[in-house]
N, C-alpha and C positions, 0 to 999 in steps of 0.2 A: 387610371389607364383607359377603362370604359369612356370616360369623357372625350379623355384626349383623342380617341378613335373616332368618334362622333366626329370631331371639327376637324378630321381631315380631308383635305381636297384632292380633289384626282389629277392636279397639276404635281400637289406635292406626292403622289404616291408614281408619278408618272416620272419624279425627276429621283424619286429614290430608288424606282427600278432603273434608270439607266447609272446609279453609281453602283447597286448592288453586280447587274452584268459586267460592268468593266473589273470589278474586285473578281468574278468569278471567274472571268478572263485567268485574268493575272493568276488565279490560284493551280487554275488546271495548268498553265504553261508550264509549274511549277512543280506539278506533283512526283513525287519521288515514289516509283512501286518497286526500287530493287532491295530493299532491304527484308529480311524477314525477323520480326519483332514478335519474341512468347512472350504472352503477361502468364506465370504459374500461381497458383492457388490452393495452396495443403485443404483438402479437404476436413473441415470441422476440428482446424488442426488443434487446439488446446485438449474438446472431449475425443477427438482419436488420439491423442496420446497419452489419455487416463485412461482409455480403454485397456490401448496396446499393455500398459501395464498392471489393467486389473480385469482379464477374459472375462470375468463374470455381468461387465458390463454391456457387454457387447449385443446383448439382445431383450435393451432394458433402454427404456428413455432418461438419458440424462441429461446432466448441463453440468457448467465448469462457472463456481460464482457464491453466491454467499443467498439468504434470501432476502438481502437488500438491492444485488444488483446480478445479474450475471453476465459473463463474459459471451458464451459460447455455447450449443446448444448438441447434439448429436442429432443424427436423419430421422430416428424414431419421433425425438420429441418434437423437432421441427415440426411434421405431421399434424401435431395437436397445437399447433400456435406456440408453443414454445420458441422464444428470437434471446438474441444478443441483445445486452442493455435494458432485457426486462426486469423488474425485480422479482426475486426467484419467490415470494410470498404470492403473487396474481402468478406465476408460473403454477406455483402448489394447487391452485383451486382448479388452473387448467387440463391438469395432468398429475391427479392426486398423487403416483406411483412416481413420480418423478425422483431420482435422485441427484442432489446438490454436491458435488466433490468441490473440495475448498482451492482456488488458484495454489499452482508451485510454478511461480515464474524463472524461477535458476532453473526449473526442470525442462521447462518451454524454449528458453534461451540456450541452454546445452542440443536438445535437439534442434534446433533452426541453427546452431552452428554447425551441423553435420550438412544440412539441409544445403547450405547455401557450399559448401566443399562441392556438393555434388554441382550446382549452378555453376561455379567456378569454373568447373572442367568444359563447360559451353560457353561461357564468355568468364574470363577474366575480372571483365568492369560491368558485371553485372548490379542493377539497383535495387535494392531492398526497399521496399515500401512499410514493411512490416515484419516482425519475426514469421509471418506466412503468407508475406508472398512476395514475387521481384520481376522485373522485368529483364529479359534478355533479350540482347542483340546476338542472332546465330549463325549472320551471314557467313563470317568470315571459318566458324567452324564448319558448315554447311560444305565451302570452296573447299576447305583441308580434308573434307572427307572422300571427293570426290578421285582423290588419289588412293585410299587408303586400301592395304591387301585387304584377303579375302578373313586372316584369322582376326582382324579387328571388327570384321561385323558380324561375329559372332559373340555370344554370350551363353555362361552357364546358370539357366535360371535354379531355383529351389523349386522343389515341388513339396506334397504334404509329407511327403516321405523325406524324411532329413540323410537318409543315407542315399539317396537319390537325386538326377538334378537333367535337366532336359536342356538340349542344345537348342538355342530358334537360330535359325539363319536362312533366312526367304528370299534371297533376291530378288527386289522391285515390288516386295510388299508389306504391307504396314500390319504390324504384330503388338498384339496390347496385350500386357498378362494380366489375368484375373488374381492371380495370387499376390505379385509383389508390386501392381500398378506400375509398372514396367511401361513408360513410353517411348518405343523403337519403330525405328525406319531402317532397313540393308538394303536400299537403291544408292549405287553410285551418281545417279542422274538428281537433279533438286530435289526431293522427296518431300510427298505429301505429307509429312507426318515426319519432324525433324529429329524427335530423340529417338539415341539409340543410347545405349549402354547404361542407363540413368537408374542409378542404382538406388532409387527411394526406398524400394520394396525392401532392397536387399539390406540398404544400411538402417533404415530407421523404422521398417514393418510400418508402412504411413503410406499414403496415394496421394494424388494432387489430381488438379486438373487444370489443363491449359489453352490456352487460345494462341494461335501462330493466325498474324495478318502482317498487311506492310506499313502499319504502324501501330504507336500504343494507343491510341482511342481504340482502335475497332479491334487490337488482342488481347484489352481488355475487357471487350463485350464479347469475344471471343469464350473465351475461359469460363464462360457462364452457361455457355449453352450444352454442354453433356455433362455437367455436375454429376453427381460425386464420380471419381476415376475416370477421366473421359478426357479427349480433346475433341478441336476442332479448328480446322484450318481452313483459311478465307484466300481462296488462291490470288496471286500478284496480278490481276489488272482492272482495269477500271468498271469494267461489265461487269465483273461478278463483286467489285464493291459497292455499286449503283446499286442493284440488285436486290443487297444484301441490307441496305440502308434504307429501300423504301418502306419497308411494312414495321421496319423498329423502332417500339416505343422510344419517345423523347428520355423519359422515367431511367432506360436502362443506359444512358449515355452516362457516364462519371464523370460530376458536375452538374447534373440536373439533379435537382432535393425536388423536396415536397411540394415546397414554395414555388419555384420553377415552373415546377409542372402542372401548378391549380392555373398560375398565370397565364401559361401558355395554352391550356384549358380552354380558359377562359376564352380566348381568340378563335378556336376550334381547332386545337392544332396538340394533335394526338398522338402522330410519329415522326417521325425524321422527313418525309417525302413534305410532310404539311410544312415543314420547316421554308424547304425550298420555295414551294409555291405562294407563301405569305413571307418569303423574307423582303421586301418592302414595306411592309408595314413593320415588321419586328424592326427594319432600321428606323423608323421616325418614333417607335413606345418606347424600344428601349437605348441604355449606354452603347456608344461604338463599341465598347470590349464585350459588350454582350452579343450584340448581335453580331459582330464579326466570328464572333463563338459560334452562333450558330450557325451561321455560314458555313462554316468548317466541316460542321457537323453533316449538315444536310450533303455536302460532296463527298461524307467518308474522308476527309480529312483531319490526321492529327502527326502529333512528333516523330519524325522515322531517326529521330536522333536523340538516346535516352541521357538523360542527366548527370552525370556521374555525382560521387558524392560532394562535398562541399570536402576541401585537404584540410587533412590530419584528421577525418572527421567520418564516419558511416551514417547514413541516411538509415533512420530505424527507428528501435524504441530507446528510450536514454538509462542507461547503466546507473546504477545505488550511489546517490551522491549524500551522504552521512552530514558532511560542512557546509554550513550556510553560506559562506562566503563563496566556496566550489561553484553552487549552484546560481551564484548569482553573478559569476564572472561567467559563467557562460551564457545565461541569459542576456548579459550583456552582449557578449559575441553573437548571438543569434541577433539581435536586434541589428549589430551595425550591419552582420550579412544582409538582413533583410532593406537596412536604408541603402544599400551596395545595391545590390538588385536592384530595387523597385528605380535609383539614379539612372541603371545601366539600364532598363527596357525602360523606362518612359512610361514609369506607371505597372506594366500589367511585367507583374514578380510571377515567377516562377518558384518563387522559394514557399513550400506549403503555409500557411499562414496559420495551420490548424497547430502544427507543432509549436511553435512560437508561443501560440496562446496558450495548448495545453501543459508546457512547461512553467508559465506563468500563473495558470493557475493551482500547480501545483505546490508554487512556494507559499497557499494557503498554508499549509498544514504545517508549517518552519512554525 
């Protein structure tokens, strides 16, 4: 790619900024800020659920995994290098005191079905990305709130006292409980901070954290920035997503890996603003679907219109198939989806191409 940089001419870099401006044209004629888009994020969700049901873990570094591989890590051990998809053997040497609790995936799956009851009550067609976490469209609950009397925004939190419970009801200000990670808003007017009544704490003793922007790229990058129990919200217009876009690493965008990000490195191009100012050359190194990626990117643009599932069918992790044959009639079905898509866009699928594969290669072990 060095090479190919070398023997570029400033005629060609001259006629790939005037197609990049006219694409840039066309994107901003185009941008959509009215929607408000949460990506939510269960906090550490597999080791907080082995906590929730074993308190002694609670102020102890653990992980959730075997010490061949581990899933999931809690705040403590994060701390000490402890990640997801280590093997919990280089975990042990890390953080000798560590404790290994072995996966209960039925137990994981029963809570993220509570989990996603409460999503529900915010959008209906809400998408699952994974048993912990989904993206919500909350425009339209948003509008329906704006009518609502005065006893629906209120709520009976718990406190540490079980025979006790405290009323929050603040009009036109934003309230986070410490206790049941409770994220609420009581403004009748758009509110900074869209959940009310979200009963995490209360049903499943669990937190999350979320990001609300006006679409999923950036309420995905969203959700990341007041980890663990926390939101943050990227207000609806174009100033404060400019803004908000320039000093952000390439790295934290979803869809930038490792790989990505040594290449774009490589160029000198470290955050999203370099994105912008070097996107003619990114058109002539790399693929149209790449760079037009990062086009996107560099304007704070992404989908203000979320996926639904694929019918008869939930987007998530795939359920105990015992029969080979089961397992291989839907692999098939996933495949023709995927030749379906990739027919219908011209190439650039939207159907994750990770699940596809990670079901394939789990018909190893048949």
């Amino acid at each position: 790619m060095m090479l190919q940089k070398a023997h570029i001419t400033e005629q060609q870099l001259s006629k790939a900024q005037t197609q990049v401006e006219k694409m840039t044209f066309d994107l901003e004629s185009v941008r959509d800020l009215s929607r408000v888009i949460v990506h939510v994020d269960m906090d550490a969700f597999y080791a907080a659920v082995e906590t929730r049901d074993c308190p002694d873990l609670k102020d102890k570094p653990m992980a959730v995994g075997s010490m061949s591989m581990l899933t999931t890590s809690n705040y403590h051990a994060r701390k000490l290098g402890v990640r997801a998809a280590m093997p919990g053997f280089i975990a042990k040497k890390l953080c000798p005191n560590l404790v290994i609790v072995p996966t209960d995936f039925d137990k994981y799956r029963a809570v993220s079905t509570e989990v996603r009851e409460i999503f529900a009550d915010y959008d209906p067609h809400f998408l699952p990305m994974s048993l912990d976490e989904a993206y919500l469209d909350i425009s339209e609950h948003l509008e329906q709130r704006r009518v609502w009397p005065e006893a629906l925004r209120s709520h009976r939190l718990r406190t540490n006292d079980p025979g006790t419970a405290t009323s929050v009801s603040v009009p036109g200000q934003e309230s986070v409980s410490k206790y049941s990670g409770l994220l609420c808003n009581k403004s009748p007017a758009p509110p900074p901070a869209p959940f009310c009544r979200m009963f995490l704490g209360q049903k499943t003793s669990l937190t999350a954290s979320a990001g609300i922007a006006p679409n999923m790229m950036l309420a995905k990058v969203c959700s990341d920035k007041n980890k663990p129990n926390g939101q943050y919200r990227l207000p609806s217009n174009r100033q404060a997503v400019m803004v908000f876009i320039q000093d952000l690493p390439v790295r934290k965008v979803s869809g930038i890996g490792k790989v990505t990000e040594k290449m774009l490195g490589a160029l000198g191009i470290t955050s999203c603003i370099h994105l912008g100012q070097e996107m003619a050359l990114l058109a002539l190194l790399f693929s149209e679907t790449s760079w037009h990626h990062f086009l996107d990117i560099s304007l704070g643009l992404g989908s203000t219109h979320i996926e639904r599932c694929w019918p008869g069918r939930q987007r998530g992790t795939f359920g105990e198939m015992s029969a080979l044959e089961e397992q291989f009639s839907l692999c098939r079905q996933l495949c023709q989806d995927l030749a379906q898509e990739l027919q219908k866009e011209r190439g650039h699928c939207r159907v994750p191409l990770l699940r596809v594969t990670s079901f394939l290669l789990s018909l190893r072990t048949c």
